[in-house]
C-alpha positions in Angstrom: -0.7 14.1 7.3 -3.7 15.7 5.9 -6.9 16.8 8.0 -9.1 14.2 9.1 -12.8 14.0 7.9 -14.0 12.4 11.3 -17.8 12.7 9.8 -17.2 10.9 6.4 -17.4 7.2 5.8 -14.3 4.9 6.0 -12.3 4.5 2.5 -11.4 0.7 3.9 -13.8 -1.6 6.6 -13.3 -4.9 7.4 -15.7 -6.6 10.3 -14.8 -9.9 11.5 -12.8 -10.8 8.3 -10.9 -14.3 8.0 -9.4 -15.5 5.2 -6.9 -18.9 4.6 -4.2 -19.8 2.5 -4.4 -23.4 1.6 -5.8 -24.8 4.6 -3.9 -22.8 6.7 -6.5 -20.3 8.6 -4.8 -17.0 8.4 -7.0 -14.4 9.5 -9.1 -15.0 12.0 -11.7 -12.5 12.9 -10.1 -8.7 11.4 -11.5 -5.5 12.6 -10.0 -3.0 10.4 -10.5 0.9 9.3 -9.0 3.4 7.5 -10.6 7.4 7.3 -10.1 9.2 4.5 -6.4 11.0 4.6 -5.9 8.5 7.2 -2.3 6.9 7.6 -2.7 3.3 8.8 0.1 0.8 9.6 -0.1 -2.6 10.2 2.6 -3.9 12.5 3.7 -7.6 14.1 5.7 -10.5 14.1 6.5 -12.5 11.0 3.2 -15.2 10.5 0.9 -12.2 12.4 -1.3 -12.0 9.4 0.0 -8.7 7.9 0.5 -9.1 4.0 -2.3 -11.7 4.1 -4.6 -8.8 5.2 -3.3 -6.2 2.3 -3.8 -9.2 0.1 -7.0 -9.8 1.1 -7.6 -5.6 0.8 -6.3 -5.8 -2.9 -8.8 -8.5 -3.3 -5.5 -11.1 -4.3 -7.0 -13.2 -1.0 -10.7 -13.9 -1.0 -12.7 -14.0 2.4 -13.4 -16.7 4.1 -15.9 -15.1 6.4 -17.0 -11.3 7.8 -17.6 -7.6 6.0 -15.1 -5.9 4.0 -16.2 -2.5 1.9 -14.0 -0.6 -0.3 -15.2 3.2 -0.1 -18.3 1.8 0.9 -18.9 -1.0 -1.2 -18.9 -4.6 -0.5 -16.0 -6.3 -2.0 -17.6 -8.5 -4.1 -19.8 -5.9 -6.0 -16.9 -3.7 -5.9 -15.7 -2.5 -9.6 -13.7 0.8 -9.3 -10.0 -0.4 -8.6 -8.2 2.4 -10.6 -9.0 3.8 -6.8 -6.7 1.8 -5.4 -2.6 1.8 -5.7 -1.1 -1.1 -4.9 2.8 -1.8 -4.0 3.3 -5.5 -3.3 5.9 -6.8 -1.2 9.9 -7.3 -2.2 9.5 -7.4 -6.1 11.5 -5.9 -9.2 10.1 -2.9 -11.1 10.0 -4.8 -14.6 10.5 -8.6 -13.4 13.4 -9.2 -15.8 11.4 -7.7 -18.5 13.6 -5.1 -20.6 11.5 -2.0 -19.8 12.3 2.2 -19.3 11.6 3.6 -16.1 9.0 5.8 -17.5 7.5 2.4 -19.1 6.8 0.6 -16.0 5.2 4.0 -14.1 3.3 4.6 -17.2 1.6 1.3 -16.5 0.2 3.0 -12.9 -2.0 4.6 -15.5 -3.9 1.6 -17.5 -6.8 0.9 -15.2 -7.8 4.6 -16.1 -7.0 4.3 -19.5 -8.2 0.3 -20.5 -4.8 0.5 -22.5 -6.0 3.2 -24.8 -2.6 5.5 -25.8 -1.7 7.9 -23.0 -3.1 11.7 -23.6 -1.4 14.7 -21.7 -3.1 13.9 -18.4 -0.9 10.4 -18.1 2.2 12.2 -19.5 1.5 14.8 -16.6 1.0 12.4 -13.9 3.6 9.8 -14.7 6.3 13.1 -14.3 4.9 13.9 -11.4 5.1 10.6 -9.7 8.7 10.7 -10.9 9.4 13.5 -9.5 7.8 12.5 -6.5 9.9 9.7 -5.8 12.9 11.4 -7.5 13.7 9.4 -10.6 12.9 12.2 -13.0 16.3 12.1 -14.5 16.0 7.9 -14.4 13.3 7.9 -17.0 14.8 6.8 -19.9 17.4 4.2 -18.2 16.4 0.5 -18.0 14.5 -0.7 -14.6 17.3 -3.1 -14.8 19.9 -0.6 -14.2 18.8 0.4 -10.9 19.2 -0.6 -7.4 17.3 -2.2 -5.1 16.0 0.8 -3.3 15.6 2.4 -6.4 13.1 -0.5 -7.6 11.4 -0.1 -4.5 11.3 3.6 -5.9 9.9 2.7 -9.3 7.3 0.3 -8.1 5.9 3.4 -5.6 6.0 5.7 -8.6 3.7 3.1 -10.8 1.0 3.3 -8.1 1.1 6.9 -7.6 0.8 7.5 -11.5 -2.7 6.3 -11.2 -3.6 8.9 -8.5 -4.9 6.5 -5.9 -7.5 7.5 -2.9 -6.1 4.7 -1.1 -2.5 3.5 -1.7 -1.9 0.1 0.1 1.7 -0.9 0.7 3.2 -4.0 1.8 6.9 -3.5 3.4 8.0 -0.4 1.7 10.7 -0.1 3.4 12.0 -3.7 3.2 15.2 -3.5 2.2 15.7 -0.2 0.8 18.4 2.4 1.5 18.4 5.2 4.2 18.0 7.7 0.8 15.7 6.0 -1.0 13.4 5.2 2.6 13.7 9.7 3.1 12.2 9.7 -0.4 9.5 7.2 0.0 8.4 9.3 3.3 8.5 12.6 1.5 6.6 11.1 -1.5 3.9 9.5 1.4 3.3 12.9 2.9 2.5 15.0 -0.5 0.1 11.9 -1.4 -1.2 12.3 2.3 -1.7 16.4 1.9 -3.9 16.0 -1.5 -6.1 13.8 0.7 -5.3 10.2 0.0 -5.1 7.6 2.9 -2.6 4.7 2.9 -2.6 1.2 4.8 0.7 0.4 4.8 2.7 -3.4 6.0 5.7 -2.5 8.2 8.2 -4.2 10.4 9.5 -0.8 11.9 8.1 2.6 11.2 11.7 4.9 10.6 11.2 7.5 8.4 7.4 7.0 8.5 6.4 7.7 11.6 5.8 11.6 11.8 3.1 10.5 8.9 1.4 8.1 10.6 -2.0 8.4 12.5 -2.8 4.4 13.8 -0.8 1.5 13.9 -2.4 -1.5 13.9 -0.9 -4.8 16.0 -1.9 -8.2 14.6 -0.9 -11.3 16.1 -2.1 -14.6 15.2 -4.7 -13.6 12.2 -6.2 -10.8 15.3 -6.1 -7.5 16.2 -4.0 -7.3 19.5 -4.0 -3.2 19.8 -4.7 0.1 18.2 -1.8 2.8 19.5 -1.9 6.4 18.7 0.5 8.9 18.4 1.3 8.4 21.7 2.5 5.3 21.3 4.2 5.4 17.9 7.7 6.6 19.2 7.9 4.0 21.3 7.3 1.2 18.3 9.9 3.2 16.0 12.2 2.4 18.6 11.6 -1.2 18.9 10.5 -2.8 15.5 9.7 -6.5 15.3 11.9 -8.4 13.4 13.0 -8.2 9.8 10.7 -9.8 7.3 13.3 -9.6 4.7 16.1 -10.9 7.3 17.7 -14.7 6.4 16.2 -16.3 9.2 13.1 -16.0 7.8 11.1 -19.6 6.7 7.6 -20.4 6.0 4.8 -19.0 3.8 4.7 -14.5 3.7 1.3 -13.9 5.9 
């Protein structure tokens, strides 16, 4: 985890935030923060409001109601989303599109570039991203040769690539192997060390939980707690259910 700036302004705010989908009320009244180098989970039962809020973060969910400021600008004026990474939830890295692996992490770096060709800067940072998730020697295979977890891989690499001060992840770790979930944590700390923070969707911490500062409990659309450290073990040891298990029915909040 990287030192905390307990002095500077939040990357991420939201005050009293509600959003819907449909006419289903979702969120109902988020109070949300996240520092800068600040590791942030959000935790709770399937329906608690979870993805709906990352959503909402990645502006893919509009307000219905309260404050929410991206590095201290109010969503709506806010312009600058090459700042943000983004890994959505339980997707493929190409989406049955023929595509390299270097192809779809190149694409991490467009919102800097406003599809101009990549210079040596991009080159650079989609290798290190690769390397970071360790699919260096996977660049030139097809997406579509690769495993689930190494997808999941992929997908974390692409929003790395654009070197984001705040990386927001919804389930990570959703189906992904015990390898590939030791990777994503390695790759989450070296982001976390050059300063970036992360808001992250999980159903269980594993592999994350030495990285983590908050975790965040929603239930019904609200925040039910904020535990420490002290109380992360504890949660690693008791996850709430699977998102990504069969049972599973109803619309992803």
């Amino acid at each position: 985890m990287a030192e905390q700036h307990t002095t500077a302004p939040p990357v991420l705010s939201l005050r009293g935030v509600t959003a819907s989908l449909g006419a289903r009320r979702v969120l109902r009244g988020i109070d949300l923060t996240v520092g800068r180098g600040e590791v942030v989970a959000l935790l709770g039962a399937n329906g608690s409001g979870k993805s709906t809020t990352v959503r909402t973060v990645v502006g893919q969910v509009q307000p219905t109601g309260g404050d929410l400021e991206l590095f201290g600008t109010p969503l709506r004026r806010f312009r600058d989303w090459r700042r943000l990474g983004y890994v959505p939830q339980r997707s493929t890295a190409a989406g049955g599109v023929p595509a390299t692996v270097r192809e779809v992490v190149a694409a991490g770096r467009l919102a800097r570039r406003r599809l101009r060709p990549l210079g040596r800067d991009d080159r650079e940072a989609v290798h290190r991203a690769l390397e970071l998730v360790g699919l260096a020697d996977r660049a030139r295979d097809s997406v579509n040769a690769l495993s689930g977890g190494q997808h999941q891989r992929v997908l974390i690499a692409r929003a790395l690539a654009g070197e984001p001060e705040l990386l927001v992840m919804d389930e990570p770790l959703a189906g992904v192997d015990l390898v590939s979930q030791g990777v994503l944590a390695e790759a989450l700390r070296e982001q976390t060390t050059r300063g970036a923070s992360v808001l992250l969707v999980l159903h269980e911490l594993g592999p994350l939980a030495p990285l983590i500062d908050r975790s965040v409990v929603l239930h019904d659309g609200r925040v039910e707690r904020v535990d420490g450290t002290a109380h992360l073990h504890d949660q690693a040891c008791h996850p709430y259910p699977d998102p990504s298990a069969p049972a599973r029915t109803g619309l992803l909040t």
